[in-house]
C-alpha positions as CSV (number, residue, x, y, z in Angstrom):
1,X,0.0,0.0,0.0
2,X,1.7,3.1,-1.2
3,X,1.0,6.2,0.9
4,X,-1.7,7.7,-1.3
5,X,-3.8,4.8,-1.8
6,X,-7.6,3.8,-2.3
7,X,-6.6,2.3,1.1
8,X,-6.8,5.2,3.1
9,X,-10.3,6.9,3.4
10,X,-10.5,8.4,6.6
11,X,-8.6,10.4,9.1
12,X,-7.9,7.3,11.1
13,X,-6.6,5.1,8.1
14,X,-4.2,7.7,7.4
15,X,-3.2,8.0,10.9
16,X,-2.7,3.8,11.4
17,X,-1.1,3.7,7.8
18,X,1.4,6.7,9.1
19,X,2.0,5.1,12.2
20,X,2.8,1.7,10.6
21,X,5.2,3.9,8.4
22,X,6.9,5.3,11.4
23,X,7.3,2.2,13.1
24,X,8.9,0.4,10.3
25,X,11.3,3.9,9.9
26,X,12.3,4.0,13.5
27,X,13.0,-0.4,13.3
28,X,15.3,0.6,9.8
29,X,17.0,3.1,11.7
30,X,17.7,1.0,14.4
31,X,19.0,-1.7,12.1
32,X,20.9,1.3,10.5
33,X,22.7,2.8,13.5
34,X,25.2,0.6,14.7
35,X,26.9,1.3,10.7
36,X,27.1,4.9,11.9
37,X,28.1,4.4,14.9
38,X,31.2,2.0,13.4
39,X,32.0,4.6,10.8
40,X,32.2,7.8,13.1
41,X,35.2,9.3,14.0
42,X,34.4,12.0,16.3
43,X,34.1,10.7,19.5
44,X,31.1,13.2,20.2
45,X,29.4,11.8,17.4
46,X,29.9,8.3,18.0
47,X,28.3,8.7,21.4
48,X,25.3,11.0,20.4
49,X,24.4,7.9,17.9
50,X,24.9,5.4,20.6
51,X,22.3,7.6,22.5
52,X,20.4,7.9,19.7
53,X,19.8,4.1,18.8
54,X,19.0,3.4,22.9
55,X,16.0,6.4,22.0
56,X,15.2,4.8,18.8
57,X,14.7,1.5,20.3
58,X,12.4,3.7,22.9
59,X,10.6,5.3,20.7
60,X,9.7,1.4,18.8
61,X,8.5,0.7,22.2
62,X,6.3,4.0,22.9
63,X,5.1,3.2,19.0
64,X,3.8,-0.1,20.2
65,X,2.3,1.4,23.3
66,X,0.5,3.8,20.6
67,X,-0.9,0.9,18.4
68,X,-2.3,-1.0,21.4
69,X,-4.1,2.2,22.9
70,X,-5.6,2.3,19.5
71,X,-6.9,-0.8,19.2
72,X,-4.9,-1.7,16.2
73,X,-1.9,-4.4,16.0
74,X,1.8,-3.3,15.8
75,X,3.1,-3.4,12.4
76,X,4.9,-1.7,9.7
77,X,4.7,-0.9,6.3
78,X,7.3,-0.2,4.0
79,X,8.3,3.1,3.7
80,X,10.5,3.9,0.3
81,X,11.6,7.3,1.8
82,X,13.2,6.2,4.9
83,X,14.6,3.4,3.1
84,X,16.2,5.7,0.0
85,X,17.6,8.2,2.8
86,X,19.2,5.5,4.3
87,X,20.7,4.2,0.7
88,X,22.0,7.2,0.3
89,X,23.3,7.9,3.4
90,X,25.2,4.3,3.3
91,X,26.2,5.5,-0.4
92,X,27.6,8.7,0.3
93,X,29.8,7.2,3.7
94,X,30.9,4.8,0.8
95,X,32.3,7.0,-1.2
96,X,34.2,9.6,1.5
97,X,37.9,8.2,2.7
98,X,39.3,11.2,4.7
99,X,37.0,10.5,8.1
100,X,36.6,13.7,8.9
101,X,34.6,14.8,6.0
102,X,33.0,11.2,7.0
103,X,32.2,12.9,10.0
104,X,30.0,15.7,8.6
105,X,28.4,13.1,6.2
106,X,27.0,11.3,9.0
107,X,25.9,14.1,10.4
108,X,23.9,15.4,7.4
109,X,22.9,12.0,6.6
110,X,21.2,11.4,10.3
111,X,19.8,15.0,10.1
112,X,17.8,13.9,7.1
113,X,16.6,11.0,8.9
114,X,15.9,13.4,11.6
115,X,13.6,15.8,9.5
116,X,11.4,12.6,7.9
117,X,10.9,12.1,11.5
118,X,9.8,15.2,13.0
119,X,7.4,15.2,10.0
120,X,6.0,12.4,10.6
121,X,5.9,12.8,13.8
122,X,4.1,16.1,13.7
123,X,1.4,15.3,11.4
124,X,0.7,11.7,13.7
125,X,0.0,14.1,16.8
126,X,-2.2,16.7,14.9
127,X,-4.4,13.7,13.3
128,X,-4.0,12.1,17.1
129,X,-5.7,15.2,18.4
130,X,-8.2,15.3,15.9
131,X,-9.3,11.3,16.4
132,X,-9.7,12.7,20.1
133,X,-6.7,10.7,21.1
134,X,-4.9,13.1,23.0
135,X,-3.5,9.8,25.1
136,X,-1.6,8.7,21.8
137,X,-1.0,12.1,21.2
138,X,1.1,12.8,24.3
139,X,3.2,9.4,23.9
140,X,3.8,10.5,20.0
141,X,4.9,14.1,21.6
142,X,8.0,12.3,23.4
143,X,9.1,10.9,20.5
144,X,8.9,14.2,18.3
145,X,10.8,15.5,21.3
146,X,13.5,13.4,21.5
147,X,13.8,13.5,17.5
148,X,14.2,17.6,17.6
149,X,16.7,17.6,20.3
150,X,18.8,15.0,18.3
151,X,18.5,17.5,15.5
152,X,20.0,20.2,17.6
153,X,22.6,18.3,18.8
154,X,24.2,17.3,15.4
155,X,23.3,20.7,14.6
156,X,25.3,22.0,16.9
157,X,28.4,19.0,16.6
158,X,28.4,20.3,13.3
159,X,28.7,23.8,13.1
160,X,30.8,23.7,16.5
161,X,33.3,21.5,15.8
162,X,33.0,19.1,12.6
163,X,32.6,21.1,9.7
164,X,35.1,23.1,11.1
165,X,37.8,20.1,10.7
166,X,36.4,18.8,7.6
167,X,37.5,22.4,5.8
């Protein structure tokens, strides 16, 4: 089912079908962050992804707690743009040998990951709060949370110190 289906005729089939995308984004990225965390460099960066994949595996589990408050069984659907921003990410650490300019790969890579998730995120609680779920709402609320102060901190590794040394 592609994400503008015949599928998806009401509010609450786009908000299952969305959170089924999530879900299966956040497991990818999992599956994806150890890579990162190997590749890294920086010391900084290797431990914000370390923190990151403990969230990320968080975040699967506040998903599930979402699906079960609304009555509908944890699963996910695949999601082509997580999975091509992920390619390319894996791609373009492929193709860089000085680490440093690695370094600020990852980190550009991860914020693009980062940004798919605060959208997704932030259309989920909207259409939660619309459904009257303001329960799921909430639990969706960490996660966008914890996904914009990721964003700030490579944000900030970045511009502070990592783009710096790749120049």
């Amino acid at each position: 089912m592609g994400f503008f289906t015949k599928d998806i005729k009401t509010l609450n089939d786009l908000f299952v079908h969305t959170l089924q995308d999530i879900y299966y984004a956040e497991q990818q990225i999992a599956k994806n962050l150890p890579d990162m965390i190997d590749k890294a460099s920086d010391q900084s960066l290797k431990s914000g992804f370390e923190t990151h994949l403990a969230e990320t595996k968080n975040q699967i589990s506040r998903l599930e707690k979402v699906f079960k408050m609304h009555g509908v069984a944890a699963k996910g659907v695949n999601c082509p743009a997580i999975d091509g921003i992920l390619e390319e990410a894996s791609d373009v650490a492929g193709d860089v040998d000085d680490k440093t300019v690695l370094d600020a790969a990852l980190i550009a890579a991860a914020q693009a990951v980062e940004h798919y998730e605060i959208t997704r995120y932030g259309s989920l609680i909207a259409w939660a709060k619309k459904l009257g779920r303001d329960d799921c709402a909430s639990v969706l609320q960490e996660n966008l949370d914890e996904e914009k102060a990721t964003d700030k901190k490579l944000n900030d590794m970045a511009l502070k110190s990592v783009n710096r040394r790749a120049a």
